[in-house]
C-alpha positions as MATLAB code, in Angstrom:
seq = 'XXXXXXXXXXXXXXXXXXXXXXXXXXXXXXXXXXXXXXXXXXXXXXXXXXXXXXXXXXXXXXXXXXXXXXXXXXXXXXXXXXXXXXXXXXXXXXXXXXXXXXXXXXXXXXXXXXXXXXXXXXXXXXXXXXXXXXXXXXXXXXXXXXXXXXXXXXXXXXXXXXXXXXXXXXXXXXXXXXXXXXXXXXXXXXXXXXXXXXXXXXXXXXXXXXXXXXXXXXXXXXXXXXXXXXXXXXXXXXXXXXXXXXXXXXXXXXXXXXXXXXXXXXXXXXXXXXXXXXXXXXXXXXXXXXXXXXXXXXXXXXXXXXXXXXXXXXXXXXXXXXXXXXXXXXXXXXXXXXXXXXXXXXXXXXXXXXXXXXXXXXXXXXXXXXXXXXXXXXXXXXXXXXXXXXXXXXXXXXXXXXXXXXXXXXXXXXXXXXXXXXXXXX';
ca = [
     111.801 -113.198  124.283;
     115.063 -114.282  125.292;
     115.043 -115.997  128.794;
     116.879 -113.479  131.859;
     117.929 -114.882  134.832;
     119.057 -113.650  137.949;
     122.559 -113.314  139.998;
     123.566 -115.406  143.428;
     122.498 -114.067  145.984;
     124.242 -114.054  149.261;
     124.413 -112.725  152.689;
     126.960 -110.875  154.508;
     128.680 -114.500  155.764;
     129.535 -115.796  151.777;
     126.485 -117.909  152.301;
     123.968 -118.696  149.438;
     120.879 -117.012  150.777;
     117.648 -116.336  148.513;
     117.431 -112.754  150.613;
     120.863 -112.042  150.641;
     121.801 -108.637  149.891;
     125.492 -109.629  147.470;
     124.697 -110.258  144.280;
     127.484 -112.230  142.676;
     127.842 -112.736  138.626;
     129.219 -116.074  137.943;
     130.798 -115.690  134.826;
     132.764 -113.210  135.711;
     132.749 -112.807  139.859;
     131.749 -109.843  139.976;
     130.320 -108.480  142.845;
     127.281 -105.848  143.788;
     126.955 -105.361  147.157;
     122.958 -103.905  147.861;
     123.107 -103.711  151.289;
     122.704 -100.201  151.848;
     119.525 -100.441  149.972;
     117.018  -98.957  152.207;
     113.559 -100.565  151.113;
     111.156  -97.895  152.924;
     108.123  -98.620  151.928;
     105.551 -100.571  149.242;
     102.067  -99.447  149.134;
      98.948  -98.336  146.995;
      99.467  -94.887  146.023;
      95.958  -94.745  144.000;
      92.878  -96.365  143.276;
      89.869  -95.453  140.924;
      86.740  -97.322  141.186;
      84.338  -96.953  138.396;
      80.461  -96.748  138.748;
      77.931  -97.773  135.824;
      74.356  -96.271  136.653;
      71.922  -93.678  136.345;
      72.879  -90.155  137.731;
      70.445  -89.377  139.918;
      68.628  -86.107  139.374;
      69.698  -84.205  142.445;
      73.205  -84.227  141.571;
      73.582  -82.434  138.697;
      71.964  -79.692  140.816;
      75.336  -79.832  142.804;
      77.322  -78.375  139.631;
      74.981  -75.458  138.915;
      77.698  -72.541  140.286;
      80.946  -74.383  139.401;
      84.197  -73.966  141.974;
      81.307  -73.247  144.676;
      81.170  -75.530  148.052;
      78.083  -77.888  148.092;
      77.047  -80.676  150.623;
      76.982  -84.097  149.339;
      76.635  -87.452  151.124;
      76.589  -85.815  155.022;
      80.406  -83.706  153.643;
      81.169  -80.151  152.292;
      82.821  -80.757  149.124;
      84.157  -78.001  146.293;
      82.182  -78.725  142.732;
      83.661  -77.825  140.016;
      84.422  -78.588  135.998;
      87.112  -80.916  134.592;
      88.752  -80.976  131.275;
      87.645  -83.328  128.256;
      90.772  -85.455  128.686;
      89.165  -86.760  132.061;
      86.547  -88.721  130.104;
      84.253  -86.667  132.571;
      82.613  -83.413  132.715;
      82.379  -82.693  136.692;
      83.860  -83.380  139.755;
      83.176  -83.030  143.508;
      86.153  -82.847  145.639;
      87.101  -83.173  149.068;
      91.225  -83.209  149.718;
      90.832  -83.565  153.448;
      88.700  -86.970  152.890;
      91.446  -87.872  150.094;
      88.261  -88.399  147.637;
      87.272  -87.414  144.379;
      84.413  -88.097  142.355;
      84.380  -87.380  138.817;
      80.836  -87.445  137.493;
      78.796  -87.311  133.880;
      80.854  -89.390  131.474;
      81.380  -87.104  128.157;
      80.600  -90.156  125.870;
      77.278  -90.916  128.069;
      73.432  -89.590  127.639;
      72.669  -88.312  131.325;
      69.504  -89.298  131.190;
      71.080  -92.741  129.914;
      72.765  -95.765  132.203;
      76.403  -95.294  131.476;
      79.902  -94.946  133.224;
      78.966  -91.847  134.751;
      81.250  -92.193  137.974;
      84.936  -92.722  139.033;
      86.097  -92.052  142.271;
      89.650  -91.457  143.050;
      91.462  -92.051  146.247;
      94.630  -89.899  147.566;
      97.627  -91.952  149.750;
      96.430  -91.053  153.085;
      92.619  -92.299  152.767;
      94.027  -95.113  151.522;
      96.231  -95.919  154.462;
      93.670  -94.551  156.993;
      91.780  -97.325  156.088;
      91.278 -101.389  155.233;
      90.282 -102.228  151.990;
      86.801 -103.534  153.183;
      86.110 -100.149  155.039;
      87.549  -98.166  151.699;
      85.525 -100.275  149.551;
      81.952  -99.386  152.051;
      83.021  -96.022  151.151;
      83.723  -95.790  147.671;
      80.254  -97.822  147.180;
      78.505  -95.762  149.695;
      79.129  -92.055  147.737;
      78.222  -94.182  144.515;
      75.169  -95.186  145.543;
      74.217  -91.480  146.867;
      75.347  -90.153  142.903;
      73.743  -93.194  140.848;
      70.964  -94.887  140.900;
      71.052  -98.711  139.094;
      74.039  -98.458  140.436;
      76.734 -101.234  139.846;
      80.777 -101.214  139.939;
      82.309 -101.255  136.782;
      85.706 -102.128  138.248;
      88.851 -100.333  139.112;
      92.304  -99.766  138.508;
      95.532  -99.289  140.971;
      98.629  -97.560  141.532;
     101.674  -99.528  143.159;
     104.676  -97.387  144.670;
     107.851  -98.236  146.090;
     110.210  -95.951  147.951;
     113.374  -96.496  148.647;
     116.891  -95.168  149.609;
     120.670  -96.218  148.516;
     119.628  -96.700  145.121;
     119.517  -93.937  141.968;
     118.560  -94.893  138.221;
     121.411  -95.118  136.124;
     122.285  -92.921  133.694;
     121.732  -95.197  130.618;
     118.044  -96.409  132.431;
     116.467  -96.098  128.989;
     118.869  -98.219  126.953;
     118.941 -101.237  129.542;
     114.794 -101.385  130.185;
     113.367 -103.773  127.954;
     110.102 -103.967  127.587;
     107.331 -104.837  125.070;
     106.023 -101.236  125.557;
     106.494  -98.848  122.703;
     106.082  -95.726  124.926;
     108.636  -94.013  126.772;
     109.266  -90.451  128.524;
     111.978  -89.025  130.015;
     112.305  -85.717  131.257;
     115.793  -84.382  132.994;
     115.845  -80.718  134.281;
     111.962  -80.390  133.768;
     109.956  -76.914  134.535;
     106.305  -78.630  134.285;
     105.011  -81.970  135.013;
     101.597  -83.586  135.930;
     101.088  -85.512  139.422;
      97.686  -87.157  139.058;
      95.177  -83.870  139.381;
      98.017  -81.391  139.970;
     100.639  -79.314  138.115;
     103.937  -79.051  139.742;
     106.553  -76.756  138.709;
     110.344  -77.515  139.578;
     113.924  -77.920  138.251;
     115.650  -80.539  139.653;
     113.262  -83.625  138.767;
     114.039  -86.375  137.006;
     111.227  -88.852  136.076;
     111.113  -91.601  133.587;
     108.012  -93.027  132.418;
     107.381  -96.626  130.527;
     104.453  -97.881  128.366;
     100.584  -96.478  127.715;
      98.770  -94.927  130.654;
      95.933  -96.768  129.045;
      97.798 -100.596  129.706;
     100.892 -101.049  132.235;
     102.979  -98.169  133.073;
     106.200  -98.163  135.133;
     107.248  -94.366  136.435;
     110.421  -93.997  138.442;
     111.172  -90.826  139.582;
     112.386  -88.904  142.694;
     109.862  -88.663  144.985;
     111.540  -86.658  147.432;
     111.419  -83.862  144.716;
     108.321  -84.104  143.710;
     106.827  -84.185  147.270;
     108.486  -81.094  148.049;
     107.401  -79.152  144.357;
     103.707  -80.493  145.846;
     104.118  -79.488  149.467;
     103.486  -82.853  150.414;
     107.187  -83.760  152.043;
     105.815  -83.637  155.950;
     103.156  -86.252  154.997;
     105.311  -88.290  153.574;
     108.694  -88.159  155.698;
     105.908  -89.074  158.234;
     104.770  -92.224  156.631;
     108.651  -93.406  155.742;
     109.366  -93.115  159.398;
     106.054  -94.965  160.408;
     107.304  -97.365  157.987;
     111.116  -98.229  159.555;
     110.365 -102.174  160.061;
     108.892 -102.605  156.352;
     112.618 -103.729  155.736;
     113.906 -106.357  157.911;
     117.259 -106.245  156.619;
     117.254 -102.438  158.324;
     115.506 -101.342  160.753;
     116.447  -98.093  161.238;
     115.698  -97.424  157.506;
     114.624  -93.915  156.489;
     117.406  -91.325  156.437;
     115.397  -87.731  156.173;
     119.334  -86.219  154.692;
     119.151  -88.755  151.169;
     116.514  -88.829  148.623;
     113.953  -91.059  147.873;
     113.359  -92.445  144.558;
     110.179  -94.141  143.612;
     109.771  -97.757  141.419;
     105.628  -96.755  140.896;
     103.293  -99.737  138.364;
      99.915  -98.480  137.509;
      97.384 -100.375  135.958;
      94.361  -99.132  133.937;
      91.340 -100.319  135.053;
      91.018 -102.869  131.885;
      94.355 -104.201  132.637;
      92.723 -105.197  135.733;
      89.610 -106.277  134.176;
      92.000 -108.748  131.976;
      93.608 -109.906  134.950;
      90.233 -110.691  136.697;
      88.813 -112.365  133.463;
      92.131 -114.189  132.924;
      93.638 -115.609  136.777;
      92.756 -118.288  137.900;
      92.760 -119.862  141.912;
      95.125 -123.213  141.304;
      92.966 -124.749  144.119;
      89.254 -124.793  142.595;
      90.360 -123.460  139.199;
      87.718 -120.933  139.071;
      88.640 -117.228  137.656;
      88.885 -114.899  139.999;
      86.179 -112.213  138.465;
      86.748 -109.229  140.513;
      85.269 -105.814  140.232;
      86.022 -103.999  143.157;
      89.575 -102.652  145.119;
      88.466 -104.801  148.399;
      88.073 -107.488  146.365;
      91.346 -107.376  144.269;
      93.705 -106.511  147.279;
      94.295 -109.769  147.992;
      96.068 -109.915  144.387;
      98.677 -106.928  144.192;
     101.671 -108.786  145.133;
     101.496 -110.524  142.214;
     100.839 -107.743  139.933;
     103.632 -106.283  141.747;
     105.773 -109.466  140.370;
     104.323 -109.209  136.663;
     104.850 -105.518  136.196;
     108.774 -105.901  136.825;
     108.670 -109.070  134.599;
     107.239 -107.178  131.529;
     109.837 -104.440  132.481;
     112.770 -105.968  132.722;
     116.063 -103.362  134.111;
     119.235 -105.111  132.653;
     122.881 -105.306  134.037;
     124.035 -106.783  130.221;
     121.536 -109.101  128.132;
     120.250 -111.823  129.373;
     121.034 -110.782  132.847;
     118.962 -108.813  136.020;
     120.283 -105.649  137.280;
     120.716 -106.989  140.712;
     117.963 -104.247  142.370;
     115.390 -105.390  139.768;
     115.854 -108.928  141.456;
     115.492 -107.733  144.968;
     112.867 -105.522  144.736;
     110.682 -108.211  142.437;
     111.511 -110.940  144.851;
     111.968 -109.003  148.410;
     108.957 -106.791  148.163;
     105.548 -107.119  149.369;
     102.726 -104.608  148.987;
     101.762 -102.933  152.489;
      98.287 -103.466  153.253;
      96.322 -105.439  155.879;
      95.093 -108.340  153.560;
      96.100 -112.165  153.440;
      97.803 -112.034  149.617;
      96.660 -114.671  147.391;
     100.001 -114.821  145.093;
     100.835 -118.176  146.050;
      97.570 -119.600  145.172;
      96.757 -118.174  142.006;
      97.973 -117.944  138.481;
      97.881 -114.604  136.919;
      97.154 -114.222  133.306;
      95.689 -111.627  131.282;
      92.676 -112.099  129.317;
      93.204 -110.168  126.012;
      90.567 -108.893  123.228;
      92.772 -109.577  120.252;
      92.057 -109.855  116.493;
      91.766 -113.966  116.651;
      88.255 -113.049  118.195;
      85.155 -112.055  116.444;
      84.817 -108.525  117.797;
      88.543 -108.549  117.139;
      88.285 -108.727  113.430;
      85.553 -107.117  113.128;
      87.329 -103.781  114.975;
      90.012 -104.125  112.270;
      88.100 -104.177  109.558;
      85.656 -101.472  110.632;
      88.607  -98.735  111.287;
      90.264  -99.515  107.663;
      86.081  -98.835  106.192;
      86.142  -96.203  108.412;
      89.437  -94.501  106.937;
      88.535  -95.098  103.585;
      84.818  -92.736  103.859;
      87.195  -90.313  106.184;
      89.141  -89.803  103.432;
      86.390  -89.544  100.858;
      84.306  -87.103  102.917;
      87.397  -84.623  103.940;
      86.778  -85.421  107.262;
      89.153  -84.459  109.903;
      91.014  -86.762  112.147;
      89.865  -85.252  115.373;
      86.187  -84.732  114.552;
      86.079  -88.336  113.388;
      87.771  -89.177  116.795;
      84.935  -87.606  118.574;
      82.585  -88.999  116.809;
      83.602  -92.347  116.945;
      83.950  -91.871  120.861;
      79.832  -90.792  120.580;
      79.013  -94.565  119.236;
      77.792  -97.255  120.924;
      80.100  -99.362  119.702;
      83.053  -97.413  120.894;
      83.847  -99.500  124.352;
      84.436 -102.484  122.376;
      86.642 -100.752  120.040;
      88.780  -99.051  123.159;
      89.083 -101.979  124.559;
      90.589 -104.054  121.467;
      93.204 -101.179  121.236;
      93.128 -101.207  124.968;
      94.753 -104.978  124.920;
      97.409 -104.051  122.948;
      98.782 -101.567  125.216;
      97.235  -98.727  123.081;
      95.373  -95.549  125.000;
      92.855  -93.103  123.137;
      95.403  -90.865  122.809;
      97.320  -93.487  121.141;
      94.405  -94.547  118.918;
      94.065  -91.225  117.993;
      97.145  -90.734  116.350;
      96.772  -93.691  115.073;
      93.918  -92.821  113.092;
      95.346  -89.942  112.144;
      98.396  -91.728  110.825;
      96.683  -93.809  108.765;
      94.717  -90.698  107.531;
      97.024  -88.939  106.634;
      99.107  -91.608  104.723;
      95.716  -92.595  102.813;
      95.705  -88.731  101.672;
      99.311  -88.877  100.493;
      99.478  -92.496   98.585;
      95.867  -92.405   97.098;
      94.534  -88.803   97.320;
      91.724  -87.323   99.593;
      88.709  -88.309   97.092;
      89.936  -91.822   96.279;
];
């Protein structure tokens, strides 16, 4: 990939200044003047931590009368089903705490050790608290669901909000990236936040890449707070937040909209990143499982995500924001960051490895008998998902930015293309 490089920066004096807010393009003198660029805030917005263990016996007693309130782990929580696209079959929920537990993977034996657990975390538990005394917490419920229990490690949501500053109209045509995925949806009715449906006219929200790899969302947030109710809460936390930007201090204007620059990484994303980065001190991998443990890390997967999507002025060349919110912008939280010291790299599965062969050579088999036996895209899907083997074949697809929903068309694809050049019994 072509090498992109940044505009001058300088300050408000002509100076060259590596925070300056005047972008200058020196081929042509052109000028873009961000200094009414309100940075508000840069935080986590979610993390899941996932469990491997045994489900303890107790706690399947919990789902018995589903949408009834139970008591779990000393707190009245609301049990209920989820839907087969979790990955999970219950849940125990508590809004006020900001916790969710989703419980019994679908692709598990419960009387099996499996990855029967993923807890999710909402905003304001994970501001109310350091990562250390989230972490205690998130380890504490898992312990009182599993038994041989062990993390299984976790994956993050990183959001920006900011003010002076609206995506162009032609965003799609000047984000490159390698990712083959994108949304966007102008003037929508319907759209899912996390857990919830929220129904409203005036959004605007365009998503990048696989929700199973690296996926950038940018969106306005103040519409989508207000479709979820949640526009107090967080009017409240931009305010708290006034000195995050020291070029303005009185930053958050309640009359202007926020838009929202959001990353989110799937937890194997973050597994490549732990199996891949290494400290440039001792040169030992980092090999993290945990949120606690990984906080120290998110500036710079703040930096990579905006390197693999790269927001253009013309080729070859920054839009001016995507420089200062790359270079200017730290995540939030009360950790000592560990960007300086370490050299991120992902660690991929890919088809140079033995497993990685192997997976490509089982799915072509595995087309070939679908095809012979009249079998069905989805069923095989499902039963593929049932073998043992399947975590090593998500994961290969995983690394190249493919989700199961991805590999499922995929599969279905190639089905159907096998039916049409060579016939179903062939």
């Amino acid at each position: 990939m072509a090498k992109v490089s940044d505009l001058k920066r300088l300050n408000l004096s002509g100076e060259h200044d590596p925070l300056g807010r005047i972008f200058v393009d020196p081929s042509t003198a052109a000028i873009v003047d961000l200094s009414g660029v309100r940075l508000l805030r840069c935080g986590v917005d979610t993390v899941r931590q996932l469990y491997r263990g045994l489900i303890r016996p107790e706690i399947m007693a919990l789902f018995e009368k589903p949408g009834s309130m139970v008591e779990f782990a000393g707190q009245v929580w609301h049990s209920g089903r989820v839907g087969r696209d979790s990955g999970y079959q219950y849940k125990l929920q508590n809004a006020d705490l900001g916790f969710v537990l989703l419980v019994k993977n679908f692709n598990a034996k419960l009387e099996s050790i499996g990855a029967h657990l993923k807890i999710e975390v909402s905003p304001h538990a994970i501001d109310a608290m350091s990562p250390e005394r989230l972490q205690d917490r998130l380890d504490y419920y898992a312990a009182a669901v599993l038994t041989h229990c062990e993390r299984n490690q976790c994956a993050v949501h990183l959001a920006l909000d900011l003010q002076g500053w609206k995506p162009p109209v032609d965003l799609v045509a000047r984000m490159h990236c390698r990712a083959r995925n994108h949304r966007d949806i102008s003037g929508i009715n319907e759209i899912q936040w996390a857990t919830k449906s929220s129904v409203y006219g005036r959004g605007e929200t365009s998503m990048f890449g696989s929700a199973g790899g690296v996926q950038l969302c940018i969106y306005n947030k103040t519409e989508q707070a207000r479709a979820t109710d949640k526009l107090d809460y967080w009017q409240g936390v931009w305010r708290a937040r006034d000195s995050f930007d020291p070029a303005d201090p009185q930053n958050y204007d309640p009359a202007a909209d926020v838009w929202r620059v959001e990353l989110r990484y799937h937890h194997s994303v973050i597994q490549q990143f732990a199996s891949g980065s290494v400290d440039t001190q001792s040169g030992a991998v980092i090999e993290t499982d945990s949120f606690s443990e990984f906080s120290a890390h998110l500036d710079g997967l703040w930096r990579y995500g905006l390197r693999q999507f790269k927001l253009l002025r013309r080729p070859g060349q920054y839009e001016p924001i995507w420089t200062l919110i790359r270079d200017d912008v730290r995540v939030d939280l009360p950790v000592n960051s560990l960007v300086d010291q370490t050299e991120y790299k992902r660690s991929y599965k890919t088809a140079a490895g033995f497993s990685g062969k192997n997976v490509e050579l089982f799915l072509g088999n595995f087309i070939s008998l679908l095809a012979r036996e009249r079998v069905g895209a989805k069923v095989a899907f499902d039963r593929l998902k049932e073998w043992e083997c399947w975590p090593v074949i998500r994961d290969h697809y995983a690394a190249k930015e493919m989700s199961e929903r991805d590999l499922y068309k995929h599969i279905k694809n190639l089905l159907q293309e096998r039916h049409v050049r060579w016939g179903r019994a062939i």
